[in-house]
C-alpha positions in Angstrom: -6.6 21.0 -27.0 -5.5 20.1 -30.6 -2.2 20.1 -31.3 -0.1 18.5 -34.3 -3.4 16.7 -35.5 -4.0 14.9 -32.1 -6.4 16.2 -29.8 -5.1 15.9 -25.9 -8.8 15.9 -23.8 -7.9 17.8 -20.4 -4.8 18.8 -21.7 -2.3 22.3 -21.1 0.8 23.3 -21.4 3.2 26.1 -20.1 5.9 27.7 -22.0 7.5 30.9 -22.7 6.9 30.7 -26.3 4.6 32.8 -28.0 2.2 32.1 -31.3 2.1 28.3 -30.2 0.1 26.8 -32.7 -2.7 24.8 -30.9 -5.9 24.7 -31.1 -9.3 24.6 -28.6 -7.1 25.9 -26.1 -7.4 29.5 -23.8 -4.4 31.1 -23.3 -3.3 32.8 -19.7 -0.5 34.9 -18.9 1.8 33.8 -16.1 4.9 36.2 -15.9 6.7 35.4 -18.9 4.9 32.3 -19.5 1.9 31.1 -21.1 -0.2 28.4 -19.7 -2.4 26.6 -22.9 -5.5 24.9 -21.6 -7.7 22.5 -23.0 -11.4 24.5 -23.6 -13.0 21.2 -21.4 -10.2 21.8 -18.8 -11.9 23.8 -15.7 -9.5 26.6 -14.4 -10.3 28.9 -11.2 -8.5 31.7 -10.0 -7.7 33.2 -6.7 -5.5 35.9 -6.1 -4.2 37.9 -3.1 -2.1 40.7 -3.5 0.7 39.9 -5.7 -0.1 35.9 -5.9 -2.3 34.7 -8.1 -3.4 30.9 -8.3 -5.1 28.9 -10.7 -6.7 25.0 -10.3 -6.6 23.0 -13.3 -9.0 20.9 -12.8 -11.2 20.7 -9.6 -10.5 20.5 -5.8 -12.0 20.0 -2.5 -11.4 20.6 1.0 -12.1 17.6 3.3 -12.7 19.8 6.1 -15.5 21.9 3.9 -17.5 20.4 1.5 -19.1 23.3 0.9 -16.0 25.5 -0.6 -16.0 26.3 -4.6 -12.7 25.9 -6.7 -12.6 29.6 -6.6 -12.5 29.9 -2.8 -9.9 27.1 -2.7 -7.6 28.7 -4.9 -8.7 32.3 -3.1 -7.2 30.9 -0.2 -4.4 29.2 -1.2 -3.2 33.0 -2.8 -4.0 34.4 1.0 -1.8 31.9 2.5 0.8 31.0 0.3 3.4 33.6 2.1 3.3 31.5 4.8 5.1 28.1 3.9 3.9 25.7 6.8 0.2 27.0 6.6 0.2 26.6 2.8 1.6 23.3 3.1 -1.2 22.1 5.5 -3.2 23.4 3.5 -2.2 21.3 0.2 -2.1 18.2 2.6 -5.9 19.0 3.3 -7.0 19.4 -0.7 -8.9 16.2 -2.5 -10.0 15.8 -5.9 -7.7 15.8 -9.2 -5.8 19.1 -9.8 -2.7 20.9 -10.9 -2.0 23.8 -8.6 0.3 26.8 -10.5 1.0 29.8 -8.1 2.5 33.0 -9.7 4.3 35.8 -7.8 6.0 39.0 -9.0 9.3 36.7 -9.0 8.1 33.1 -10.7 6.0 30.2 -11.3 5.7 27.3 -9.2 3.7 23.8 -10.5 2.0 21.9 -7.6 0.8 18.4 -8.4 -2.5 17.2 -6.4 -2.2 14.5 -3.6 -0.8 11.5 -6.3 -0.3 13.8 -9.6 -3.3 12.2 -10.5 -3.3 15.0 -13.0 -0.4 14.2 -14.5 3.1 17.0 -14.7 5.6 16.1 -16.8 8.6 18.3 -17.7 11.0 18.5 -20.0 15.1 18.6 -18.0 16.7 20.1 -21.0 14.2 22.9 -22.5 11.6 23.0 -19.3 8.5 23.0 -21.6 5.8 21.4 -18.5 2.6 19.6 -20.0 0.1 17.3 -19.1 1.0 14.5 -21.6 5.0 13.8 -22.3 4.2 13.7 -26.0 3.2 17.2 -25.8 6.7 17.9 -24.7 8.0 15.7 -26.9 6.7 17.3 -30.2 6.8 21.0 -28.7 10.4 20.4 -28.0 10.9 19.3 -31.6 9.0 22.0 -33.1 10.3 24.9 -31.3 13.7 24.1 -29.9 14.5 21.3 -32.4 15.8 18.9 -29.1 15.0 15.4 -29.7 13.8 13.1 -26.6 14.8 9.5 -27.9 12.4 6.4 -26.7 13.6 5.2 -24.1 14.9 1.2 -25.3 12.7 -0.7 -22.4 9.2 -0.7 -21.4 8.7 1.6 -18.4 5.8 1.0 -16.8 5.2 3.6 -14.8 9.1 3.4 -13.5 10.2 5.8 -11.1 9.5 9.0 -12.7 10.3 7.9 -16.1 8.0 8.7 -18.8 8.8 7.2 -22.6 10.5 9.6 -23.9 14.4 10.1 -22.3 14.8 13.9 -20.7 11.1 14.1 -20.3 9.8 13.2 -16.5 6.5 13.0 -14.8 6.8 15.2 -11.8 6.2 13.2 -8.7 3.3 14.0 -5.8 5.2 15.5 -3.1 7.7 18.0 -5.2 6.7 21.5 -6.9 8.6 22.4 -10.3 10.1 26.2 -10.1 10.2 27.5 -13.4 12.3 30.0 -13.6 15.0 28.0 -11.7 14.2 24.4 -13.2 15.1 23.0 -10.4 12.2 20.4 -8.6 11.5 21.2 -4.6 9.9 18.6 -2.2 7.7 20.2 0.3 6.4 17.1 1.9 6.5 15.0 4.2 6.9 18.3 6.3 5.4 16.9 9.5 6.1 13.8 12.2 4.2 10.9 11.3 3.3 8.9 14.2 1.1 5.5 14.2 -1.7 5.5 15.5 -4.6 2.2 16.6 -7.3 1.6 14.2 -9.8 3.6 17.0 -7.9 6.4 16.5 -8.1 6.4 13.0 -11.7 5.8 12.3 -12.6 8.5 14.5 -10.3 10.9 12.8 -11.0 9.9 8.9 -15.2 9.7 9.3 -15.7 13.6 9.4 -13.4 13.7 6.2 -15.4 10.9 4.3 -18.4 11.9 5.5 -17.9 15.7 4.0 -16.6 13.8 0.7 -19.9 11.9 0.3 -21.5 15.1 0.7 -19.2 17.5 -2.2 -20.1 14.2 -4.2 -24.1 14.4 -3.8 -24.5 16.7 -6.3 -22.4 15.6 -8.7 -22.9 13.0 -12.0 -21.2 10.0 -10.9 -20.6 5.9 -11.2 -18.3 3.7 -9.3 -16.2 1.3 -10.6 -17.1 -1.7 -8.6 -15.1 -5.1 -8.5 -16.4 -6.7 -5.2 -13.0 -6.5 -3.5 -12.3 -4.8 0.0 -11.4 -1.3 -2.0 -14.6 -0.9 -4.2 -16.3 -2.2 -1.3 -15.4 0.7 0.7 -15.9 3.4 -1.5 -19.5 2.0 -2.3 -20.5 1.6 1.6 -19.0 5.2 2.0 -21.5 6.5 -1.3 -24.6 4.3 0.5 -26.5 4.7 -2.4 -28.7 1.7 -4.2 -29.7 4.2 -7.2 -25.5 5.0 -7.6 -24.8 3.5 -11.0 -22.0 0.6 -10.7 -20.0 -0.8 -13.4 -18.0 -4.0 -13.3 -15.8 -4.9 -17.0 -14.8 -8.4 -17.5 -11.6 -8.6 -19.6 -11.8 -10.3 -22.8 -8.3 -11.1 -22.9 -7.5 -14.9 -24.0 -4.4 -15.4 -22.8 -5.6 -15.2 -19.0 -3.7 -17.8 -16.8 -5.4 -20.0 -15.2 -5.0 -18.1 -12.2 -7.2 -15.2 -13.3 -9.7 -16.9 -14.8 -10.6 -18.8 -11.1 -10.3 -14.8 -10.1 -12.0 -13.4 -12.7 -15.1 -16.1 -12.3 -14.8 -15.8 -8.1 -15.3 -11.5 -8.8 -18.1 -11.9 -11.1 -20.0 -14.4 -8.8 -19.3 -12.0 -5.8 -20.2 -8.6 -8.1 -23.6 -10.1 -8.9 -24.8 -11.7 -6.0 -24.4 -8.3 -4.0 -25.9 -6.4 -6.7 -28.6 -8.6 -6.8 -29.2 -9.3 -3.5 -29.7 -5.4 -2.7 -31.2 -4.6 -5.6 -28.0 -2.0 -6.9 -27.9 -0.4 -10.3 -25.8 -2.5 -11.7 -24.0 -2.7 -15.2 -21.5 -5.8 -16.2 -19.3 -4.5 -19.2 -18.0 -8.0 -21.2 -15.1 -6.3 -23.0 -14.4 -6.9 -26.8 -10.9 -6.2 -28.1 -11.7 -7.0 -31.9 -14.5 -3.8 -32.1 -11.7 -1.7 -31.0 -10.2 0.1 -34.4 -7.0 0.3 -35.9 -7.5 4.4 -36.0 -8.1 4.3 -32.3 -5.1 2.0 -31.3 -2.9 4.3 -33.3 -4.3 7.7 -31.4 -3.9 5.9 -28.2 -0.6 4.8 -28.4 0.3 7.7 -29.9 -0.4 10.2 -27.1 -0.9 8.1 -23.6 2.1 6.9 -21.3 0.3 3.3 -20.6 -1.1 1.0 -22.3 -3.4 -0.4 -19.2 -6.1 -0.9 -21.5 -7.1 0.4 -24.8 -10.0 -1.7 -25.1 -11.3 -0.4 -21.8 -11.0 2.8 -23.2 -13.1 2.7 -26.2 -15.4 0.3 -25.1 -16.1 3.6 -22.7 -15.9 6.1 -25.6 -19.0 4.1 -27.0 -20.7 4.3 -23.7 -22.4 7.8 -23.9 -24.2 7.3 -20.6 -20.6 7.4 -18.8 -20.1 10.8 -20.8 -19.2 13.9 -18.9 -19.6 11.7 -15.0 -17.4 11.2 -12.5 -15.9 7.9 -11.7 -15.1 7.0 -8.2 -11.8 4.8 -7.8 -11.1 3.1 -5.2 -6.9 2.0 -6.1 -5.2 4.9 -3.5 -6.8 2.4 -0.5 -3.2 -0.6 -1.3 -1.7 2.8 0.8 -3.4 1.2 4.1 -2.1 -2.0 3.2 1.1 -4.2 3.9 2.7 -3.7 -0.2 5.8 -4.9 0.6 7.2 -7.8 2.7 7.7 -7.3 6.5 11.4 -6.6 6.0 11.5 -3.6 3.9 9.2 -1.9 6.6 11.9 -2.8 9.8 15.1 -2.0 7.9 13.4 1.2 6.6 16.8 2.9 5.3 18.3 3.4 2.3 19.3 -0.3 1.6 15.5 -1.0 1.8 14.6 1.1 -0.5 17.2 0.2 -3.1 15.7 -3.5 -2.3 12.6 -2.1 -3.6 13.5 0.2 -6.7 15.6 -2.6 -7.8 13.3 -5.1 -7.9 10.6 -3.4 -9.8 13.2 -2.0 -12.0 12.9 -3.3 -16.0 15.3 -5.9 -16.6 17.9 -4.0 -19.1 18.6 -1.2 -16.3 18.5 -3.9 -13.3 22.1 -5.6 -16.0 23.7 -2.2 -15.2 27.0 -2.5 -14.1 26.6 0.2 -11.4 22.2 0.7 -10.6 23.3 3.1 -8.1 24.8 5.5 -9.8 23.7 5.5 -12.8 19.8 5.0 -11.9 19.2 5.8 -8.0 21.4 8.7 -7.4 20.3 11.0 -10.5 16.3 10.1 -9.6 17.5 10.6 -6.0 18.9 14.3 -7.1 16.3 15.3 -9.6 13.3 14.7 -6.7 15.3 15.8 -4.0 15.1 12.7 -2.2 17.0 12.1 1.0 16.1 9.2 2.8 17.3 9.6 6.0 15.6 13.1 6.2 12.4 11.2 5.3 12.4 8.2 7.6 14.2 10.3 10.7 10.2 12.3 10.7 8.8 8.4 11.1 7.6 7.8 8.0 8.2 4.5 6.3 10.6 4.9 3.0 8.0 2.3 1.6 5.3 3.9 1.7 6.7 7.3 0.3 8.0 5.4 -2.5 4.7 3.4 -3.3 3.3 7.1 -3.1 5.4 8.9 -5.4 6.2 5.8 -8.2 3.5 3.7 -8.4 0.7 6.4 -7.7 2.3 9.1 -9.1 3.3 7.9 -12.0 2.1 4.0 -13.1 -1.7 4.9 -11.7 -1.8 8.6 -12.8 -0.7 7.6 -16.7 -3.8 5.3 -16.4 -6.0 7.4 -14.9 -5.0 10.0 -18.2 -6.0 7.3 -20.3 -10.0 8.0 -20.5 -9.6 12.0 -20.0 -11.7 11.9 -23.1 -14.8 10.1 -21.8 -15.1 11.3 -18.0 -13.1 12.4 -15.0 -12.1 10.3 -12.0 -12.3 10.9 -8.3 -10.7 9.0 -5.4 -11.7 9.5 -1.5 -8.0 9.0 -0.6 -6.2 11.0 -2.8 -5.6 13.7 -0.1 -2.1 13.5 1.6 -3.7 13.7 5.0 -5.8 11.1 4.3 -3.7 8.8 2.6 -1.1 9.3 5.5 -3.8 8.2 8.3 -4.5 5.1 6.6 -0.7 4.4 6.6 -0.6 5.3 10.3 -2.1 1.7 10.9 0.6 -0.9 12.5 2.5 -3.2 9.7 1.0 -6.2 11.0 -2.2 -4.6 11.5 -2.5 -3.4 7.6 -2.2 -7.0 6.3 -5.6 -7.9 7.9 -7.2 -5.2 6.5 -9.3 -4.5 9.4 -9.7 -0.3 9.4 -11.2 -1.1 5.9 -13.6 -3.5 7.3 -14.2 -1.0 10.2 -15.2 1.8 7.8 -17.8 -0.3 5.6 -19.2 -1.4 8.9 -19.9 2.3 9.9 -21.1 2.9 6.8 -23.1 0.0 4.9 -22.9 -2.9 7.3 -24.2 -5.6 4.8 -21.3 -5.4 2.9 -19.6 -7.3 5.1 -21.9 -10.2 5.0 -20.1 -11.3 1.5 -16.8 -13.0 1.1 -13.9 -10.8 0.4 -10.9 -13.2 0.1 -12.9 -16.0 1.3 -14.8 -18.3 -0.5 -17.5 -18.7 1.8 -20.0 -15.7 2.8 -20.2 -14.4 6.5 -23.4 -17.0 7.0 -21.4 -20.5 6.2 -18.2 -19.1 7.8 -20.6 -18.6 10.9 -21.6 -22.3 10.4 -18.6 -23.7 10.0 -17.4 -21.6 13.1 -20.1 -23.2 15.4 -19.0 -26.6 14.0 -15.4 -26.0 15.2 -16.6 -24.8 18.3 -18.4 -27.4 19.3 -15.6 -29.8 18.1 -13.0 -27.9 21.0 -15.7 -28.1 23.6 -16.1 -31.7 23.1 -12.2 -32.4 22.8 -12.1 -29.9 26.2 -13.9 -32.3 27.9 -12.8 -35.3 26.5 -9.4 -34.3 27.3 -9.2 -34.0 30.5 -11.2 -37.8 31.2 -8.7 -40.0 28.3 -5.9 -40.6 26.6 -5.8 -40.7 22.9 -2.8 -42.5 21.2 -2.9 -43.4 17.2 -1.1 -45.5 15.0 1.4 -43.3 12.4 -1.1 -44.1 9.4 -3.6 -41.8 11.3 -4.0 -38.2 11.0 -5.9 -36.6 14.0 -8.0 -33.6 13.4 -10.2 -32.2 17.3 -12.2 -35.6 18.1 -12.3 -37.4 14.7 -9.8 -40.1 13.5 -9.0 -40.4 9.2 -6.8 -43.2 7.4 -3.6 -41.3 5.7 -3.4 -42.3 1.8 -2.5 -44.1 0.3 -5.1 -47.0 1.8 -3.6 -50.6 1.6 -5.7 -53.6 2.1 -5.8 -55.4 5.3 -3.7 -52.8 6.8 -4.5 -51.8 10.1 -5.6 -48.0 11.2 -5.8 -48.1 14.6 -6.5 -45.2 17.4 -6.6 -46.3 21.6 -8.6 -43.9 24.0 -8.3 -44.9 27.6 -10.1 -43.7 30.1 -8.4 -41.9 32.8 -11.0 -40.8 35.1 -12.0 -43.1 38.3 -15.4 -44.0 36.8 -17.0 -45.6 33.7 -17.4 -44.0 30.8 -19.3 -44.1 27.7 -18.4 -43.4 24.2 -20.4 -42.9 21.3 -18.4 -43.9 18.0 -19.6 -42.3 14.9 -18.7 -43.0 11.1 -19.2 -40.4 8.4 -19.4 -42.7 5.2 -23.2 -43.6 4.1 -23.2 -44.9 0.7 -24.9 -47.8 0.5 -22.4 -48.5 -2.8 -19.6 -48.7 -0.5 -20.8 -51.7 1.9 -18.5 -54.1 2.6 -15.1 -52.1 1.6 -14.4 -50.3 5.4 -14.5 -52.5 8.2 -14.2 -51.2 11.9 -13.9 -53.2 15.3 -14.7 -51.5 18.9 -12.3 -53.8 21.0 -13.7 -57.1 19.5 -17.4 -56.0 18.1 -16.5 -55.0 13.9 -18.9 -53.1 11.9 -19.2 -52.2 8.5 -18.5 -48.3 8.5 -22.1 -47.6 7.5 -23.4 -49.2 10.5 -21.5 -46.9 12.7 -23.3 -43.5 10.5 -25.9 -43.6 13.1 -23.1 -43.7 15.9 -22.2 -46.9 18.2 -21.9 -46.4 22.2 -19.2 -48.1 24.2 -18.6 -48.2 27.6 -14.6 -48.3 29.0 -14.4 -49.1 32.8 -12.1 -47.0 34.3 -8.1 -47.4 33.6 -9.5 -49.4 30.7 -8.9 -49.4 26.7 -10.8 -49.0 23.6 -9.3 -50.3 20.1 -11.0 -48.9 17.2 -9.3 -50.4 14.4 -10.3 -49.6 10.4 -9.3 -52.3 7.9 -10.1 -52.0 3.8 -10.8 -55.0 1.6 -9.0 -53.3 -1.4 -6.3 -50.7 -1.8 -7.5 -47.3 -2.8 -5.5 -43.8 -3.5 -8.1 -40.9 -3.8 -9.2 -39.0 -1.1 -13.1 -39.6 -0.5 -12.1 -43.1 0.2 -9.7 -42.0 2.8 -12.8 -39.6 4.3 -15.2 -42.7 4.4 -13.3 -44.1 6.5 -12.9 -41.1 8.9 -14.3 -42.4 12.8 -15.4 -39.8 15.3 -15.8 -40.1 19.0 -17.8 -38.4 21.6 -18.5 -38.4 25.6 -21.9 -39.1 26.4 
């Protein structure tokens, strides 16, 4: 849709004014309003006696993979009458969609699971579009009401857009347009939790008739080799699926990002290459980006998550037209906040919360409450008690509604122009079965790893958070096992006692920096059993570089540390004593010289 010189990919808008001027836009009659819709905007109508419903956008059932837009919004009309039925019904929908229902008496806007398709309304004139600029100018134009920028960055705040008087209408609320008022109509239900058994069982018919509306459809994933790509690739299971991964340009990186950014890569291309995927690394360059570009993009998008992103795809014409799987509604099966804010779970909580993410010139208010929390409280028809008396966590409706529905849906906006985005979870049912997991259960992430095993095993194999893949973590797993067994048994035959300058890790003994010469590092094992036993000694150190520096006795016998590599047995009678004592010849402060002197001991 053009309008005012910019053109708004995906775009509408709903009004009562007539002889709006826009351009590539179809025009329908709702009532007394007029909904303006992009010409590359997909609408489908159902209708059932006096209700009529339109999609914007496109929508699936998880329970039917088979059912058309049309048929969705067919019977969504034939239920509508009946609230709780048409509620269940939203809770069941996927995909990325504005739902508008018209009766005889007015028109109702319906967001999709996380307003993915972003709403955003105007308080004083009630002009609804899909981009707050759109409001912004149409307000100008035709009412002459000017929406000043707001004087802090806003990030996806709340329900804040730029622009003050103009707000992105959150997930779980429908706008009324003849009353201007906002209604919630979810959570509607009891939530209960629910074991991760439970869970798999009840999401893998869902997923499964996902992967299926998907088949036929253009598509690439965004892949990033973390637990969330991960599962939205094992769920696809396809090696001919087109994967791209974009590495940031961006110079002023900490350090902390740049061992993240290298750690992702390595992980991205070793499973790609390993199973043979088709694969695409995007190396992102801000300078080719133009001036003409920025200036649009600023100019019409909430966020600025990435304009370099977004034209590097607008130069991409084999992402053209797709459908790009995300995988970012997943952090709503994980443990986002700290432990606290989930036990309090009342009102205090969630002021913790909205605080803390709030920008710094509204967090210097001399009264947040009321000034900030009660009117967004009002406008959303938020009542916390309400909401966390049906067992839901205040946390996670929050997460939900702010940083889905807003921060994540204005970036989601920002490439309407290239390609259109899906996400498996963004389906209240779904979303709220993840959630159903135990706090302490979400933070291991272990329904996650539960799905990819069901679906694409191998997956698994490769590090997520840890540096190692599954086969050295195996290794190293044996290692420690073997370690206990022998400290098991040696255990119950001595007695281990150490000086302080020790530190003891299972059955092996290491000098504690920093190392001073001549000192003494000394660990006694007696033997506790009513027979003799035998010990075999082991050091770990074999440079031949290093001869002469490490010293260790066995009662009276010393050795030079690399004699002992091979291992040295010694025989304690019973009630008896063995000294092993390390000594240096110099002092030394790094590490490796503390390791070469590490002892170990075994029972043969």
């Amino acid at each position: 849709m053009l309008f005012q010189g910019y053109e708004y990919h995906k775009s509408y808008l709903l009004t009562k004014e007539t002889n709006v001027a826009v351009e590539k836009a179809k025009v329908i009659q709702l009532n007394d309003f007029l909904l303006y819709c992009s010409e590359n905007l997909n609408v489908s109508e159902g209708k059932h006696e006096s209700i009529r419903t339109f999609i914007l956008g496109y929508a699936l059932h998880i329970e039917d993979a088979n059912k058309t837009d049309e048929q969705i919004a067919e019977e969504l009309a034939q239920c509508y009458k009946h609230e709780k039925q048409f509620h269940t019904y939203l809770d069941e929908l996927g995909g990325r969609f504005v739902l508008i229902v018209c009766d005889d008496k007015t028109v109702k806007v319906y967001p999709d699971a996380t307003t993915m398709r972003s709403i955003c309304y105007s308080e004083v004139t009630n002009t609804l579009a899909s981009h707050a600029r759109i409001v912004y100018t149409f307000d100008q134009m035709y009412y002459e009401t000017t929406h000043p920028l707001r004087n802090f960055k806003v990030n996806g705040f709340l329900d804040y857009t730029k622009f003050e008087g103009i707000y992105k209408l959150i997930p779980n609320n429908y706008r009324d347009m003849e009353s201007k008022t906002n209604v919630r109509f979810f959570p509607h239900e009891q939530f209960t939790l629910k074991d991760n058994d439970q869970i798999l069982k009840a999401l893998l018919p869902y997923l499964n008739e996902e992967r299926k509306w998907l088949q036929d459809k253009d598509t690439f994933l965004s892949f990033t080799g973390g637990i969330d790509s991960r599962v939205s690739l094992s769920i696809m299971h396809d090696r001919n699926l087109p994967l791209l991964t974009y590495i940031s340009d961006n110079p002023n990186k900490t350090a902390f990002a740049k061992k993240a950014y290298a750690n992702d890569k390595k992980i991205v291309e070793t499973i790609t290459d390993d199973l043979n995927l088709n694969h695409h690394m995007l190396m992102m360059n801000r300078k080719a980006v133009t001036e003409q570009f920025k200036k649009a993009y600023n100019h019409k998008f909430e966020s600025a998550h990435s304009s370099t992103l977004a034209y590097e795809y607008t130069q991409l014409s084999q992402y053209k037209d797709k459908l790009q799987i995300r995988s970012t509604i997943l952090e709503m099966g994980k443990k986002v906040y700290n432990t606290e804010v989930y036990n309090d779970n009342d009102f205090d909580a969630y002021y913790r919360i909205i605080h803390f993410k709030a920008p710094d010139s509204l967090k210097a208010l001399p009264d947040f409450k009321a000034q900030i929390i009660e009117p967004f409280l009002k406008r959303t028809c938020t009542d916390v008690h309400a909401i966390t008396s049906k067992g839901y966590f205040i946390a996670d409706i929050h997460y939900h509604e702010q940083r889905m529905g807003n921060w994540h849906s204005n970036i989601v906006q920002e490439t309407d122009g290239v390609f259109d985005q899906f996400a498996f979870f963004n389906c209240r049912k779904l979303m709220y079965l993840i959630a159903s997991q135990p706090i302490d259960v979400r933070a291991q992430n272990e329904l996650f790893k539960q799905i990819i095993y069901h679906f694409w095993k191998v997956l698994l194999f490769y590090p997520i958070n840890e540096k190692e893949d599954l086969y050295k973590q195996s290794t190293a797993l044996q290692a420690q096992l073997q370690a206990l067994q022998t400290m098991n048994k040696v255990s119950n035959d001595i007695v281990i006692k150490h000086s302080a300058n020790i530190e003891q890790t299972d059955n092996a003994f290491q000098p504690v920096l920093p190392i001073q010469a001549g000192q003494k590092y000394e660990t006694r094992i007696k033997n506790v059993t009513k027979q003799p036993l035998t010990i075999n000694v082991k050091g770990h150190y074999n440079n031949p570089l290093g001869k002469g520096n490490i010293f260790v006795k066995l009662n009276n016998e010393e050795y030079d540390i690399l004699d002992l590599y091979q291992g040295q047995q010694v025989t304690i009678q019973k009630g008896k004593k063995l000294y092993i004592t390390v000594t240096y010849k110099k002092d030394f402060d790094k590490i490796s010289w503390a390791k070469a002197g590490k002892v170990s001991i075994e029972i043969v």
